[in-house]
N, C-alpha and C positions, 0 to 999 in steps of 0.2 A: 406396436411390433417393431422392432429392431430392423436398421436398414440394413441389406443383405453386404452392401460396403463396407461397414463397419466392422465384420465379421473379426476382422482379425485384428481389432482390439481388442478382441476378449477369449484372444488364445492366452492359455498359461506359457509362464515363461520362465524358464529355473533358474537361480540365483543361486552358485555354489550348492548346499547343501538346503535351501530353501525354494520354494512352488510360490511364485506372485501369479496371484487367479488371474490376472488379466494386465491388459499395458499399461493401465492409469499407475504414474507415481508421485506421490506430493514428496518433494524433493526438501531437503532442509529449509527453512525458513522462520527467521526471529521473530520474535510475537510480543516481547514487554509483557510477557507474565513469568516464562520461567523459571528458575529457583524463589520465586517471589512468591508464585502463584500457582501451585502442583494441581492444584483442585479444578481450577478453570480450566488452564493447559489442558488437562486430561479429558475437559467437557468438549474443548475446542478437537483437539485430536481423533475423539471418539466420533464425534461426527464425520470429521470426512471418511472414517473407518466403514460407518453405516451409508454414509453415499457412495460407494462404491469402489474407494481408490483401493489397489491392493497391495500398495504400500504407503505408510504412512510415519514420517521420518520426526526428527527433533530439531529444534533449532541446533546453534552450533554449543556444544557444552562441555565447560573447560573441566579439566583434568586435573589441575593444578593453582594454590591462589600466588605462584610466584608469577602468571597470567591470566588477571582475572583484568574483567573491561567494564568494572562500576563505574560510573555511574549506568550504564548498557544492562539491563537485567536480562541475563542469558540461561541455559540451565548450569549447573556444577555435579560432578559428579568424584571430590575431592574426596571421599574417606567414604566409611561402610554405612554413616547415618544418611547419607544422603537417595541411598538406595529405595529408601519408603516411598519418597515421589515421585522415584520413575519408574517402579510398579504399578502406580495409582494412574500413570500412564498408559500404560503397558497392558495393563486391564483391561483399559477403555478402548483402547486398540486390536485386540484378539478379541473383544466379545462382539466384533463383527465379522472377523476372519479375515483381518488383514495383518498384514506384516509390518513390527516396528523397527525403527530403525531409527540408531543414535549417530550423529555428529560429533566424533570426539576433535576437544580445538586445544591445540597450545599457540595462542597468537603471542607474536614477538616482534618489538618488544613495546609492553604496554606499561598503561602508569600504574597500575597496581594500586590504587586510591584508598581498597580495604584494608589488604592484607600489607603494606607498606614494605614489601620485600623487595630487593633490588633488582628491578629488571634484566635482563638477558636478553642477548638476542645472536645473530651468525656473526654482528660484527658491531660492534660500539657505535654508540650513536646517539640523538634525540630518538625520544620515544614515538610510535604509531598512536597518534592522541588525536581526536573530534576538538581538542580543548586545548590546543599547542602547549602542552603544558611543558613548563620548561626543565625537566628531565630529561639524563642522558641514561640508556643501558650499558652493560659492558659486553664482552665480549666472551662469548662461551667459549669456557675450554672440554677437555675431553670427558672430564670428568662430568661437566654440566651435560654434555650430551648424551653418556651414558646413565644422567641421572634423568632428563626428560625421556629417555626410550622404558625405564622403569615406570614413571610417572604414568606413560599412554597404557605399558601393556596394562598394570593396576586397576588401570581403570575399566582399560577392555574385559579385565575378569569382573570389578561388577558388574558392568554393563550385561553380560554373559548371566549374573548371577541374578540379576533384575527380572533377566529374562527378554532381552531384546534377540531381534531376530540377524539384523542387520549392523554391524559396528563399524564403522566408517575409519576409514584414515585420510584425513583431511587437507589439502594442498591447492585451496583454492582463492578467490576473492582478495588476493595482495596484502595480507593481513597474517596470515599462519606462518610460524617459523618452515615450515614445511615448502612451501612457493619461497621462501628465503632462501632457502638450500637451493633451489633449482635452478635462480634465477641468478644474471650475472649480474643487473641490477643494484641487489642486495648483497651477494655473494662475492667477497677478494680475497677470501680465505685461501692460504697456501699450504694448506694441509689435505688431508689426505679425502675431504668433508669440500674442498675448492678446486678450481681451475676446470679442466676439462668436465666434460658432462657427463661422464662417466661418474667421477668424485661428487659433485654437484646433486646428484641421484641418488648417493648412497644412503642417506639419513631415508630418504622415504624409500624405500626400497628393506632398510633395518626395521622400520614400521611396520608395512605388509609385513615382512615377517614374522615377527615381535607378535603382531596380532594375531596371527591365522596359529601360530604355535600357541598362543594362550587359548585363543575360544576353540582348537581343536575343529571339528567337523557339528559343532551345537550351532555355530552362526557363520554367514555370510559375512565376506570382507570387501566391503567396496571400496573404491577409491573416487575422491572428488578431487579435480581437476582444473587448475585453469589454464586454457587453450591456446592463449594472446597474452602480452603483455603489452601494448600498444602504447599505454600511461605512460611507462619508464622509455629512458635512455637504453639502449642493452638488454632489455625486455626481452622474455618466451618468444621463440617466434615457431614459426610452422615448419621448419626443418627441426627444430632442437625437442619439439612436443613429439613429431613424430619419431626421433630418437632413442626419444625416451617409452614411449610405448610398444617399439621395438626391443626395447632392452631390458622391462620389464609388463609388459603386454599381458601375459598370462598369471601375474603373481596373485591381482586380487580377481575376488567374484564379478566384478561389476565394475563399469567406467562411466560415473558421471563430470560433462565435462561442463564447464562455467568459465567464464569471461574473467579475466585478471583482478577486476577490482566489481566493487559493488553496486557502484556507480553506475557500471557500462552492464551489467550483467541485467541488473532489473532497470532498465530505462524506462520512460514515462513512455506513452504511445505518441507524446507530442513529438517523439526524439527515435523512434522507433517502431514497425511495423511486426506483424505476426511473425513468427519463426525469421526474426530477423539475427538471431543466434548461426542458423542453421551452413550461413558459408563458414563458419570457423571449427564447423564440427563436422562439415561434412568429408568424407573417403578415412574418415579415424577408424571406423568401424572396422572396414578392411584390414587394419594392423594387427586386431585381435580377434581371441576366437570366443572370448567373453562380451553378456550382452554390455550395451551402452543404452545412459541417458542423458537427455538432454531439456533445454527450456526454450521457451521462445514465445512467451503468453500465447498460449495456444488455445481457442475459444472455441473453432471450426474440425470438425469430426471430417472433414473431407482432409482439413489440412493436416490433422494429425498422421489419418491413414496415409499419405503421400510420405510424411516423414518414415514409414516403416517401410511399405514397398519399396522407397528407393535406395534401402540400405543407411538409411542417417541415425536411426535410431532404430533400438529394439521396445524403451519405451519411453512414455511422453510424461517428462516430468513436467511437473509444474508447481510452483508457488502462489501465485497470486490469481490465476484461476481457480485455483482450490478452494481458495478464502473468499472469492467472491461467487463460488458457486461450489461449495463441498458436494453436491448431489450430482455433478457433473457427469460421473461417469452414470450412474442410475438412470439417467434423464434420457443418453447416450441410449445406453444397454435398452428400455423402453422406447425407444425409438419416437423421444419427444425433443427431440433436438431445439424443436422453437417456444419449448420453454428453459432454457438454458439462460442464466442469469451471466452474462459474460461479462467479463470482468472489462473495466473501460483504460487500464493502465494509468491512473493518476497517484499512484504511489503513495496513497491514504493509509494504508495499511503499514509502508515501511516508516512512516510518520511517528506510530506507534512505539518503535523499537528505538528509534532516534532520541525520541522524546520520554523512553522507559515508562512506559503508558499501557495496558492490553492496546491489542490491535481494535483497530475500524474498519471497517469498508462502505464504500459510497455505496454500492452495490447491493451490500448485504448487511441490512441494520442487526441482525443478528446473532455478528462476527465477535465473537468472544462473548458472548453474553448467554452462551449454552448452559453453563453452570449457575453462575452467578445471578441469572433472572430465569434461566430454566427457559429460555427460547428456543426454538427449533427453526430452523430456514424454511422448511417446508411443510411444515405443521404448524397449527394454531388455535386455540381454544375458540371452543362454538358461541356463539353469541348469550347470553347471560338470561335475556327474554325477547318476546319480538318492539323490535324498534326501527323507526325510520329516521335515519340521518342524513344531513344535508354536509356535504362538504362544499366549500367554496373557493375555488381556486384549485388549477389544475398543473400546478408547478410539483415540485420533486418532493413536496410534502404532503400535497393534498393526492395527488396520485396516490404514493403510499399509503396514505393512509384511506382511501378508498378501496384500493386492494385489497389490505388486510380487515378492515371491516369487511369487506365483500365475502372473503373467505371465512371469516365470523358466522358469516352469515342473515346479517342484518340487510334492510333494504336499505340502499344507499342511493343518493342523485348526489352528482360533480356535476356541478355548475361553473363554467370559467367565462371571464367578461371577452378575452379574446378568441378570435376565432378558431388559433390553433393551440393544443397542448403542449403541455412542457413547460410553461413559464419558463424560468432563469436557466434551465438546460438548454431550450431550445438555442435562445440567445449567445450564451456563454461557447456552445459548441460551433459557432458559425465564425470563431475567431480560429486562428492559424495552428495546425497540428490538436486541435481538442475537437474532434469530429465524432471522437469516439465518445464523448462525454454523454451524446445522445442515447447513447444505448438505456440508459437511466430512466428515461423517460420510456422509450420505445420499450421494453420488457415490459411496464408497468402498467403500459396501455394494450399491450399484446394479452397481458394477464387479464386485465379488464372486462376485456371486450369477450371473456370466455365466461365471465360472471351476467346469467341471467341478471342476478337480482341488485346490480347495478347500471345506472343509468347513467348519461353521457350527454350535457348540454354547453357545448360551445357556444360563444356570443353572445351568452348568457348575463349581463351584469346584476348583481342581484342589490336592493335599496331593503332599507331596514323594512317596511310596507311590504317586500315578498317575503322577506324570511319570517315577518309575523304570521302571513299568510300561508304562508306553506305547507302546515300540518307536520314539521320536523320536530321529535322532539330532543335532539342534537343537535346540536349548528358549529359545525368544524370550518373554524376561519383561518384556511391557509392563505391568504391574501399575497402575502411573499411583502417583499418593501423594492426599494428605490434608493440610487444612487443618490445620495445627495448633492446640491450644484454650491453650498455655502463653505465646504473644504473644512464641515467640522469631522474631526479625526481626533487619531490618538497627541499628532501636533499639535492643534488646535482646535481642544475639546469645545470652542465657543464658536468656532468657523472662524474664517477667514476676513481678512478685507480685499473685498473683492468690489470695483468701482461698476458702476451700473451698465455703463457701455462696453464692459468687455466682454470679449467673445469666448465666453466659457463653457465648455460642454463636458459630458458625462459619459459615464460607460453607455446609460441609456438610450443616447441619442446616436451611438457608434453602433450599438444595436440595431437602433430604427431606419439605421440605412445612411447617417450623415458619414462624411466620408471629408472630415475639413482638408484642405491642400495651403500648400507653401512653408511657414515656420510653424511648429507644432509642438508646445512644449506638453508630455504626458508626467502629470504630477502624482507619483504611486504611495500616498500612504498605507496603503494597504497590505503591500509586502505579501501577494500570494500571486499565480499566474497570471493573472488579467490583465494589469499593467503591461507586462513586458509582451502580452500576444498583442493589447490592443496596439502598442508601437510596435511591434512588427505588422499588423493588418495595414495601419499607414504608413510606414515605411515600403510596405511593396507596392500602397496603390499610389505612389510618386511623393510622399509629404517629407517633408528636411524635416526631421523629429528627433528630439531632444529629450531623454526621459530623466526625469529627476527622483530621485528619493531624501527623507531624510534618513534614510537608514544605511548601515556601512559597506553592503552590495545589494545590487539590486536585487529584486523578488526574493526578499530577504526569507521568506520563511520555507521557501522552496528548497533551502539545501538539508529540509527535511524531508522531502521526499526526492534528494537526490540527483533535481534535476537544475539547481540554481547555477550550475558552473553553463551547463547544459545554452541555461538561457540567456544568459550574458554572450555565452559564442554568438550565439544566433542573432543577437541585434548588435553585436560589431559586425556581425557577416551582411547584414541589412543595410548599414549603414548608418545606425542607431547612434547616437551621441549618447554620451550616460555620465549623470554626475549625480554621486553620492554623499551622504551628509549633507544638501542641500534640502536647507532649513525653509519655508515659504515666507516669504513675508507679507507681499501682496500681491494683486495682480489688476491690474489696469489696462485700457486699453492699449493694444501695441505693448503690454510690456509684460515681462513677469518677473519677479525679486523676489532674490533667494539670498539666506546667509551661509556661507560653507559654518558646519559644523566644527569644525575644529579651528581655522584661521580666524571664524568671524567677522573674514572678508564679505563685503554685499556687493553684489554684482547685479544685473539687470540683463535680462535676453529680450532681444526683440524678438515678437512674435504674432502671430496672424491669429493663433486659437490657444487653447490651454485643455485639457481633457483632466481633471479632477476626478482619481479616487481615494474617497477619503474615508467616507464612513455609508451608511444604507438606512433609511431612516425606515420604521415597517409601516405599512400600509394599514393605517387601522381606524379611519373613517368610520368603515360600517362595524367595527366592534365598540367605537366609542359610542354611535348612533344606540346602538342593540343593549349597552349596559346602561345607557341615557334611558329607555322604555321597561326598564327591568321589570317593572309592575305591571307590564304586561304581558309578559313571559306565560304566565297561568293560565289564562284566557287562551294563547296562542298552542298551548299545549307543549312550552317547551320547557326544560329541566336544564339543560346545560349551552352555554354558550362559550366555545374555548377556542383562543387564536395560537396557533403553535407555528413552529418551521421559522421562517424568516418573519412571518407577520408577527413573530414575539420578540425571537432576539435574532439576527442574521447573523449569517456565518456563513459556512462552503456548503456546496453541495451535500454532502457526510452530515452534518447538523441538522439539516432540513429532511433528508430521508429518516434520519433515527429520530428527529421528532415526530414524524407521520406516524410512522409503523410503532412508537410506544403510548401515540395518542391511541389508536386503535386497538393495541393489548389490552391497554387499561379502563377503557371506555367502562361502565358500569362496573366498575369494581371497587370497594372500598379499599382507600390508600392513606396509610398513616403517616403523616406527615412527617409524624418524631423519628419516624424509623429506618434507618438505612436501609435504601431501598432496592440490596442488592446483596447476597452472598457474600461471605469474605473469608480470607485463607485468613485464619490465624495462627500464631506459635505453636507449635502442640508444647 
């Protein structure tokens, strides 16, 4: 039963000439399927439709290929063929009764990489590139502007003609020629389009109109927004936003407002707190008499509602909640709040888009795979006949996959050798700003422990001798793996030379509670979070640390999920030493040597310890043990012995959850090997 607080998240709410049944709204957000992948998009959409949101929006999707942002797979919505797929959306959205809604984007000015057309933009320049690619745009003139205001409304009439409910005019995230117009930033135009803010306003302001005159009273015209421009020199600020919402306040249906750049809007939660949006949005309400929304990973049904009684919001948009829990509002609405699969903020999902990939989620093994393998979040096919399985190891694999077998409905025993659960979450979240990383763990044991026919033995180490013994005839080896201490890596696929007496330690032993002090060098080949937390954990508990990579910034592969710039502040703000393209050579006692990648100068640090991440070796003793006795397998009554998660191949978090949860789908099922094992859009 629904708690009586919540009440007023699920007033309807009207949106122009459109009824949203309630406050839930998934707000635009890119997914790496796109124009690539209509079929999936639509599986992935349709679900959050049936979880409850009652609006359910598109990534951002160009209008035009004189700004298209290949290699970035977004939707397009360029001419009349394209219309088929965002029907096939549009479907999957209404057959739950909720409200779609299209992002239309003319970003300016981009490299055009497809359609090879010469970019434009408010003023001449290098172009808006991931890829610093070394093109210039030129400089719009009038005619170009009355040719992009053709371009949007054209498209607003398919969008219209698709049948969306919601048509966006887009002015957000530091990327759209639209935020170019507004901002002085980008904007030195001395025309009638420049200078004052009046001039500066007009091209979106021709928009709204442009639009709300094509689709008429058939659809809703919102506006996105961004609130700050903090990034730039001469950036938005909070007098010139409110100016502008004064001056055209009433034009569109709806005001969602977002953060200048993309970066700062969807932050990691190492870098940011819940409704930590919420000071840059808050008293905008008051300017207009249209609703507003807004973001701020919002997980907590207390804190949503706070956002609405105190006038901040009318309703609670979200992105990356959605994806890590589409059922969100349903769970809400049922008044199951603590099964709420909360989204932990590690920016997995925006990985997806960066790297034009469907999206992932750590959270939710699921996440784009509704079509494609036919998954459900919250749904799962019943167990095949009865069986007892033994899962071993209680880390972010075997969790899952004890869950979802639980939910199977097979008898399951988790066996973990330490005392507490979680394996490598537990660990990994006790480092600085990944607190939230727990959650991963904790849902899965919350879920757990609701399952009768799942069983629960910590301290449990199991030897090849129990698992014969056991009566399992499944033997699920999530064992997880181990930092390695020899520094084989991607540098040094054979390990390192590392002298016997030096003092070398591991993420593992940062873990266990070592805590080395004085010179510290952290050697990251790894290139994802760990490195740069574990030298910030020792920089704040007193250590002069030095982190090295050989890669050309550090936490190199973080400026996929947006937060690499992020982490680099925060260990010069620690104190952090940081040298990049340092190659290792060796490490001795008292010393470490490195070659700069590029001078091929060798240099040598003195130093007290050394913390090596390099590579993770898997833990797989009792599978070699258990495939060593095979012939005994029969006798013992078992059929299958299979190690997944990190005890196969290690990776992040995101790897080891969707290896659990797909070892458990497929448990008993016959799988062809030859066959792709997975839906696919192809050409019509």
């Amino acid at each position: 039963m629904r708690d009586p607080r919540h009440d007023i998240l699920f007033q309807p709410v009207a949106i122009g000439p459109k009824i949203a049944r309630n406050r839930f709204y998934q707000v635009p957000h890119c997914n790496g399927m796109g124009h690539r992948e209509p079929s999936a998009l639509a599986g992935m959409r349709g679900m959050k439709a049936a979880g409850g949101w009652a609006v359910v929006c598109t990534e951002e999707v160009e209008i035009h290929p004189s700004s298209e942002v290949a290699p970035a797979i977004e939707g397009r919505i360029w001419e009349e063929r394209d219309i088929f797929a965002h029907e096939r959306v549009i479907e999957a959205i209404h057959a739950h009764g909720a409200l779609a809604g299209i992002e239309l984007v003319y970003n300016a000015p981009r490299t055009n990489l497809t359609s090879r057309l010469v970019p434009m933009g408010v003023r001449g320049g290098p172009v808006n590139s991931e890829w610093l690619e070394p093109l210039q745009a030129r400089a719009m003139d009038k005619d170009d502007i009355r040719a992009v205001r053709r371009w949007h409304r054209n498209a607003a009439l398919r969008a219209k003609k698709a049948g969306y409910d919601l048509i966006y005019v887009y002015a957000g995230h530091g990327l759209t020629l639209t935020q170019q117009f507004l901002s002085r930033a980008a904007n030195d135009r001395t025309d009638e389009y420049g200078g004052s803010l009046a001039n500066r306003v007009r091209f979106l302001k021709e928009l709204i109109e442009d639009t709300k005159e094509a689709v008429g009273d058939a659809c809703a015209v919102p506006v996105r927004m961004a609130v700050e421009e903090s990034q730039f020199t001469l950036g938005l600020e909070r007098g010139e936003i409110e100016e502008i919402i004064g001056m055209i306040g009433e034009l569109p249906d709806l005001w969602d407002f977002c953060m200048g750049s993309w970066s700062r809007d969807s932050r990691t939660a190492r870098f940011s707190g819940e409704g930590f949006q919420e000071p840059f949005v808050r008293g905008l309400k008051a300017l207009t008499s249209k609703p507003v929304v807004g973001v701020g990973r919002f997980t907590s049904p207390d804190a949503m509602v706070e956002q609405v009684r105190s006038g901040t919001l009318d309703f609670i948009g979200a992105a990356r909640p959605s994806i890590a829990d589409p059922f969100l509002p349903k769970k809400i609405e049922e008044g199951r709040s603590d099964d709420l699969r909360e989204c932990i903020g590690c920016n997995i999902c925006v990985a997806g888009d960066m790297q034009s990939v469907p999206l992932r989620c750590t959270q939710n093994p699921t996440m784009g795979e509704e079509w494609r393998r036919g998954w459900h979040p919250e749904i799962i096919q019943p167990k095949a006949r009865e069986a007892r399985v033994l899962v071993i190891g209680a880390g972010p694999a075997g969790l899952e996959a004890a869950h979802a077998l639980g939910k199977r409905g097979y008898a399951v025993t988790l066996a973990e050798a330490g005392e507490d659960l979680g394996g490598r979450v537990r660990k990994e979240s006790s480092l600085p700003g990944l607190r939230t990383w727990q959650r991963v763990a904790d849902y899965r044991i919350g879920q757990i422990e609701k399952l009768s026919n799942v069983e629960i033995y910590p301290a449990s180490t199991m030897t090849a001798d129990d698992v014969l013994g056991f009566g399992a005839i499944h033997v699920a080896l999530a064992t997880g793996a181990r930092w390695r201490r020899d520094g084989q890596g991607r540098q040094h696929p054979f390990g390192m030379t590392i002298a016997p007496d030096a003092a070398v330690l591991t993420p593992d032993d940062i873990f266990a509670g070592h805590c080395p002090m004085g010179e510290v060098v952290v050697y990251d080949d790894d290139h994802y979070a760990i490195g740069g937390a574990i030298a910030e954990k020792l920089a704040a508990a007193g250590a002069r640390v030095t982190l090295v990579t050989p890669a050309s910034l550090v936490s190199y592969w973080t400026h996929n999920t947006l937060e690499q710039a992020f982490i680099e502040r925060r260990l010069v703000d620690a104190g952090v030493r940081i040298v990049v393209r340092g190659e290792a050579d060796d490490i001795r006692k008292g010393v470490f040597a490195y070659t700069d990648g590029v001078t091929r100068q060798k240099t040598e640090l003195a130093c007290d310890h050394v913390v090596v991440l390099a590579s993770r070796q898997p833990v797989d003793g009792l599978s070699t043990d258990l495939n060593a006795r095979r012939q005994e397998w029969q006798d013992a009554g078992i059929e299958t012995v299979r190690a997944f998660g990190d005890a196969q191949a290690p990776g992040m978090i995101v790897h080891a959850v969707y290896a659990g949860h797909r070892f458990a789908r497929e448990l008993d099922t016959v799988i062809d090997p030859d066959a792709v094992p997975y839906l696919r859009d192809l050409p019509r």
